[in-house]
N, C-alpha and C positions, 0 to 999 in steps of 0.2 A: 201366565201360561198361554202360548201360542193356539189358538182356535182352527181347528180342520173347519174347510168350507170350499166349497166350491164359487173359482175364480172365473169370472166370465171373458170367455175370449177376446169381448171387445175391451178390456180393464188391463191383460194382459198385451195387447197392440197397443195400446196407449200408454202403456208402463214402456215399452220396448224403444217409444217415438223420444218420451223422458228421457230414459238412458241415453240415447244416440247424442242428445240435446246435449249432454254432460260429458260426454266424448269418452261414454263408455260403450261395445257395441254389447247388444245382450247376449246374454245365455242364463243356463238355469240357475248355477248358483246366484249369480246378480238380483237375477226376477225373485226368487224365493228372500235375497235378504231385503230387495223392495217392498212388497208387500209386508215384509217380516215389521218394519219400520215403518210403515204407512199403517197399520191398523190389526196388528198381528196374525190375519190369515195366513194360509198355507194349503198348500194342494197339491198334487201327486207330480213328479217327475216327467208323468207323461202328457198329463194336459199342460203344461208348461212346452216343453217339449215341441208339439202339436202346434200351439197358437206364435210359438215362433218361428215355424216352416211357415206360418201362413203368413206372419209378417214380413220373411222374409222377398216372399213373394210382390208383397206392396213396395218393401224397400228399391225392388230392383226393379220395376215399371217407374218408381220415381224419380230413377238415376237415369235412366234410357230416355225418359220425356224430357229432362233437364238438359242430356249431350243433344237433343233433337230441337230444344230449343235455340243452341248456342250455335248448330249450325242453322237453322231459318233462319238467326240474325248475322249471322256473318256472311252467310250467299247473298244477300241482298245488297250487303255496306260494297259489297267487291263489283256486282254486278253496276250500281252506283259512281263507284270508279272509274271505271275500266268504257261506262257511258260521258262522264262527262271530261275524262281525259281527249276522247273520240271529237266530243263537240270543241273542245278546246285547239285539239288541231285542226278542224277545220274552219272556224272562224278566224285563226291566225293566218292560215292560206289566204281565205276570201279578204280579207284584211291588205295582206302584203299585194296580192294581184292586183286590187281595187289600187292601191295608193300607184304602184307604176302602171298600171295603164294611164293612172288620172298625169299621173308625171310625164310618161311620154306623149300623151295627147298636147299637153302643154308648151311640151318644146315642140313639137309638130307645128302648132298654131302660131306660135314666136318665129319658127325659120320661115311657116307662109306668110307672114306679115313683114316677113324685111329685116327684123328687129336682130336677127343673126344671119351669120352668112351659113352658105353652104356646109363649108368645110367644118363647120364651130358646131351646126346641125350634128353632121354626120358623125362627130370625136361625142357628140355628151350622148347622141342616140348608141353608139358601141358602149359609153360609159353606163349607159341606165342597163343595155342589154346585158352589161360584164356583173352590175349590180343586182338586177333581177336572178340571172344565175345564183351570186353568190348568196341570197336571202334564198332562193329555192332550195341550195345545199344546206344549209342554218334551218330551215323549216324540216328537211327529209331527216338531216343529223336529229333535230327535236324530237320529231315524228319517233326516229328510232329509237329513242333514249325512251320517251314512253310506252313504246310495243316493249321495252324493255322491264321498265319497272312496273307495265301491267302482266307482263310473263313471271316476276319475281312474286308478286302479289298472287296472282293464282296459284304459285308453287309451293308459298306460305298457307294458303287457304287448304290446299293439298293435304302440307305435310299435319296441318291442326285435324284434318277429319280424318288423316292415318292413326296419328295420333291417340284423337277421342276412340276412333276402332278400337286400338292397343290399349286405353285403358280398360272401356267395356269388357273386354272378354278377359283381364286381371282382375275386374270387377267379378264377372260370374264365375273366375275359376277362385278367386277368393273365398268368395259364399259357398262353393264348391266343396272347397277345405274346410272352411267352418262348421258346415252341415256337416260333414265327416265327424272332423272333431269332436263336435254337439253330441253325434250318439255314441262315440265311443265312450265322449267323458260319461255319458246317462247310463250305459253299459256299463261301468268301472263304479258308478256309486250305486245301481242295484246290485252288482258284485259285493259290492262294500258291505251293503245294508244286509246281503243272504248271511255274510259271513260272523257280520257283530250278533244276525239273528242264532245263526252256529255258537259262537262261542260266549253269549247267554245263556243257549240250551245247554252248555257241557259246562257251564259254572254252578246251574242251578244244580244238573244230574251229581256232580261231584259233589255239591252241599250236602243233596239228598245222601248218599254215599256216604260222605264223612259222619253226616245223622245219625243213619243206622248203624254204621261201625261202633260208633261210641256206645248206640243203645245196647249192640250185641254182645260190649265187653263188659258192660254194667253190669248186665243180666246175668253173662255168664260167671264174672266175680258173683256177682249176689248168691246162682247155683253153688258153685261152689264151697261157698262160706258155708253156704245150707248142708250142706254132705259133708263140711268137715266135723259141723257143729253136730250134726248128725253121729258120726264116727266117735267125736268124742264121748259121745253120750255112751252107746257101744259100750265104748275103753273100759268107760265107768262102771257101768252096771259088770260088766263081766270082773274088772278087777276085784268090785264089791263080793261078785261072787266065790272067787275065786277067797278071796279073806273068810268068805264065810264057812265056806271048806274048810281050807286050811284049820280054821279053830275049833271044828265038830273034828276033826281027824284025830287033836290034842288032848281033846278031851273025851 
């Protein structure tokens, strides 16, 4: 038989972390058939009740420090990014400029030394300046393609902390309902509990009832009999008397 006792609130936070673990969320009946199974205590609907408003409060600080954690590590990996995409274009610049200046220094020094004519000078120096161009548009086209996929990256990082917002607040309007729910169902089973306590009271009073009816009709058969048994006595003695008339009148 089930032992009334008083369950301590921190037994019933810790019963409630359980459940969660087994991918049930709590409420009273749960906790009451926990306990029920763990050691057969039991305790009121309302200290039940009580300690999981209060757990439910730890639940929801452990989910808001959880989305707080996911965005610290995600600002940083993008901040990360979006830094060494930065140093990546600019070492490809200092790169590309370094190699044609070193290039055209070279044929510079070649046409002052003889080793080319004029004209041969003037056609590769147009050729390096047509070529420098076309590595400067190839580096800007780069350039842009990463302002691009670092514009796409923080629009993703965007839409993940819109998001995590949009869960959060399905998060508190959940617990919202729940709590709702919580006291109407606590509501409907002390409803439950007044009314089984009602219609005990009116099974007992009807016993009680049916009790004394039966006593009332025993009794008043038993009456009865008593006054018939009575009457007949009556009957008797007067018929006797009346016999006994009758034969002093004869004689």
């Amino acid at each position: 038989m089930a032992r009334k006792a008083n369950i301590a609130r921190e037994e019933i936070h810790q019963a409630c972390w359980e459940l969660l673990e087994q991918n049930s969320f709590p409420n009273i009946p749960r906790l009451a058939e926990f306990f029920m199974k763990k050691d057969g205590r039991r305790c009121s609907n309302t200290t039940l009740m009580n300690a999981i408003a209060e757990w439910e409060d730890a639940y929801k600080d452990q989910q808001q420090h959880q989305l707080k954690e996911l965005s610290d590590i995600l600002q940083p990996v993008f901040k990360r990014f979006s830094r060494e995409v930065t140093q990546q274009l600019g070492q490809l610049l200092d790169e590309k400029s370094s190699d044609l200046e070193q290039h055209q220094i070279r044929k510079l020094e070649a046409t002052q030394s003889g080793y080319l004519s004029l004209s041969s000078a003037l056609i590769e120096l147009q050729e390096a300046h047509d070529a420098l161009i076309m590595e400067h548009k190839t580096v800007c086209d780069d350039a842009v393609m990463a302002k691009q996929k670092l514009a796409l990256s923080e629009q993703r990082y965007q839409d993940v902390m819109t998001q995590n917002a949009v869960l959060t607040n399905q998060i508190k309007q959940e617990q919202k309902d729940n709590q709702e729910l919580r006291i109407n169902l606590s509501q409907k089973e002390v409803d439950l509990a007044k009314q089984d306590n009602t219609l005990t009271r009116l099974h007992e009073e009807n016993t009680k009832l049916a009790s004394a009816l039966e006593d009332n009709r025993k009794d008043k058969m038993e009456n009865d009999e008593i006054k018939w048994q009575e009457m007949a006595k009556k009957l008797d003695t007067l018929t006797r008397s009346l016999k006994t008339m009758s034969r002093k009148d004869r004689g």
